[in-house]
KEMIGU-152930 format. One record per residue (C-alpha): residue in one letter; chain; x, y, z. Coordinates in steps of 0.02 Angstrom, whole numbers. Example, Ala and Ser with C-alpha at 12.3 -4.5 7.8 and 13.67 -1.06 7.14 Angstrom:
<nutors>
residu = a; chaine = A; u = 615; v = -225; w = 390
residu = s; chaine = A; u = 684; v = -53; w = 357
</nutors>
This chain:
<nutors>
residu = x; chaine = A; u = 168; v = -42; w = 820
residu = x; chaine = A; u = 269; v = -181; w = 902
residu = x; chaine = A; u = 418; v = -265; w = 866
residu = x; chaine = A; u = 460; v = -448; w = 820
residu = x; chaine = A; u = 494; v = -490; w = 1014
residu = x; chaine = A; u = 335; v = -438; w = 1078
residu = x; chaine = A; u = 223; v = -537; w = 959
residu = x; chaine = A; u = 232; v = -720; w = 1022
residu = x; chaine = A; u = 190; v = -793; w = 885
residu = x; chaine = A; u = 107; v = -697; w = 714
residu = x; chaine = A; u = 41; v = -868; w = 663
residu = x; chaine = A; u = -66; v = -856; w = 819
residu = x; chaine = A; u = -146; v = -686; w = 824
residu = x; chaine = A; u = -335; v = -681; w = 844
residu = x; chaine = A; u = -447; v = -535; w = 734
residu = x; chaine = A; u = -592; v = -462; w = 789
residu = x; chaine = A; u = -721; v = -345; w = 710
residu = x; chaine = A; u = -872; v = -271; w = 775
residu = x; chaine = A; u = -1004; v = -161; w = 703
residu = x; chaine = A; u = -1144; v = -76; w = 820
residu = x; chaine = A; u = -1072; v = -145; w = 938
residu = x; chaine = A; u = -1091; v = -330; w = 851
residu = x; chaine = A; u = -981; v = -485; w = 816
residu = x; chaine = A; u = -951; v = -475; w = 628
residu = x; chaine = A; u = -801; v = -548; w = 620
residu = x; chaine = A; u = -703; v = -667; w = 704
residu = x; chaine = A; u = -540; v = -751; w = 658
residu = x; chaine = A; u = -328; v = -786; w = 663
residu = x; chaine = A; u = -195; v = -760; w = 583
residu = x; chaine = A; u = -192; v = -949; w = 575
residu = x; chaine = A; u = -329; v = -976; w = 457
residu = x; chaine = A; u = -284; v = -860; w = 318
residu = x; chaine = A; u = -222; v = -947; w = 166
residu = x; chaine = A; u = -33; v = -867; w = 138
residu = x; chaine = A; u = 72; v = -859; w = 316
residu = x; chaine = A; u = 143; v = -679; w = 401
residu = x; chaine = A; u = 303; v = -726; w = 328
residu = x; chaine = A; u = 251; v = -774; w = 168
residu = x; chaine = A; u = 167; v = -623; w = 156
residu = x; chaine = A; u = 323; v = -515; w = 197
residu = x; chaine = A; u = 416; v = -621; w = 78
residu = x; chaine = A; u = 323; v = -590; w = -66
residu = x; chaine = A; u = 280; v = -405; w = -38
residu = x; chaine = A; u = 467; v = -379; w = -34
residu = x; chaine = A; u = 485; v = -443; w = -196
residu = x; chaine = A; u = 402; v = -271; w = -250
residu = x; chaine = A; u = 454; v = -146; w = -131
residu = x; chaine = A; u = 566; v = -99; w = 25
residu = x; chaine = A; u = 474; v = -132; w = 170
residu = x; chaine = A; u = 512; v = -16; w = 309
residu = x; chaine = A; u = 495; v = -20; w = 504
residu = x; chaine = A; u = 312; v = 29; w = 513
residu = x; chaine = A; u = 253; v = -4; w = 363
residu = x; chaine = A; u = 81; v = -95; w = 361
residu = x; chaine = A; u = 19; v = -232; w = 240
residu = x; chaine = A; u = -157; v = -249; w = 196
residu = x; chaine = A; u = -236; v = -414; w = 202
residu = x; chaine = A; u = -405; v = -438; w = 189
residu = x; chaine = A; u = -520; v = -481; w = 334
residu = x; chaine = A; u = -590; v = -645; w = 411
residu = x; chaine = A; u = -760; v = -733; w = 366
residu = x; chaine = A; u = -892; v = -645; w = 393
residu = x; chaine = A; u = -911; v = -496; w = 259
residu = x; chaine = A; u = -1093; v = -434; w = 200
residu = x; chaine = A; u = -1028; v = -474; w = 19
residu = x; chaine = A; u = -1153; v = -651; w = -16
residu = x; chaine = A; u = -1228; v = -623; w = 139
residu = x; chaine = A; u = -1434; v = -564; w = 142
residu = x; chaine = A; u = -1461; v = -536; w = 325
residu = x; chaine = A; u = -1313; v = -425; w = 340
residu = x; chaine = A; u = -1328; v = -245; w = 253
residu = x; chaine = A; u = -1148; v = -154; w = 210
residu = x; chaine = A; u = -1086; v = -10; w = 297
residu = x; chaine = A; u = -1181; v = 166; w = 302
residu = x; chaine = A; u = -1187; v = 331; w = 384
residu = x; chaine = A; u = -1169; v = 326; w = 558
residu = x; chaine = A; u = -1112; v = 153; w = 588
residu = x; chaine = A; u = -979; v = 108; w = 718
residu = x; chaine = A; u = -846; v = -15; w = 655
residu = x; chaine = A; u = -715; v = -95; w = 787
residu = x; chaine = A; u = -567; v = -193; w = 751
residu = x; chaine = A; u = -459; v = -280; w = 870
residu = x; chaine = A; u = -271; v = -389; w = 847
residu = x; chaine = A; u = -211; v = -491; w = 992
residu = x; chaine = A; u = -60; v = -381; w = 1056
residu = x; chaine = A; u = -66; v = -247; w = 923
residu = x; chaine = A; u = -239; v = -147; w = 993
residu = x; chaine = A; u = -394; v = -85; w = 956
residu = x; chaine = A; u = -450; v = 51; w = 840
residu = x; chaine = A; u = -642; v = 137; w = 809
residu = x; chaine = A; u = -691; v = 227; w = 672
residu = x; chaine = A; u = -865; v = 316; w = 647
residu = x; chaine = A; u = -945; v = 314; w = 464
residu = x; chaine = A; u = -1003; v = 462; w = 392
residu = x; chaine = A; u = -1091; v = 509; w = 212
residu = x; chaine = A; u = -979; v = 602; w = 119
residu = x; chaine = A; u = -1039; v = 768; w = 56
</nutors>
């Protein structure tokens, strides 16, 4: 996690997500429909929000909902995601038993 001062500007943070190793998605900060501060705003109306918490948003254009030529996640596929300034994380799909 970062704090305020090392995020130049939330507004301006670009989102990445791969799968197999694949450009899914591809987007910022700037294009989603409700601000970062907004966003803090309102989820604050509902609950303390506390150095490290994390608030969900939804993900860029690009999802297989509506979409034929993409199939949705399965067993064994490789899903990155990437935030300008905040990292990278992997995580490996499995079949649950």
């Amino acid at each position: 996690m970062l704090t305020a001062d090392e995020v130049p500007d939330p507004q301006k943070l670009s989102l990445r997500l791969w799968v197999n190793g694949h450009l899914s998605q591809d987007g910022t900060t700037a294009d989603m429909i409700f601000d970062v501060a907004h966003l803090i705003w309102y989820v604050s109306q509902f609950m303390v929000l506390n150095p490290g918490d994390v608030i969900n948003t939804g993900t860029p254009a690009g999802v297989a909902l509506g979409s034929q030529d993409r199939p949705y996640l399965r067993a064994g596929d490789v899903v990155e995601l990437e935030i300008d300034h905040l990292g990278r994380q992997r995580q490996n799909f499995r079949a649950t038993p």
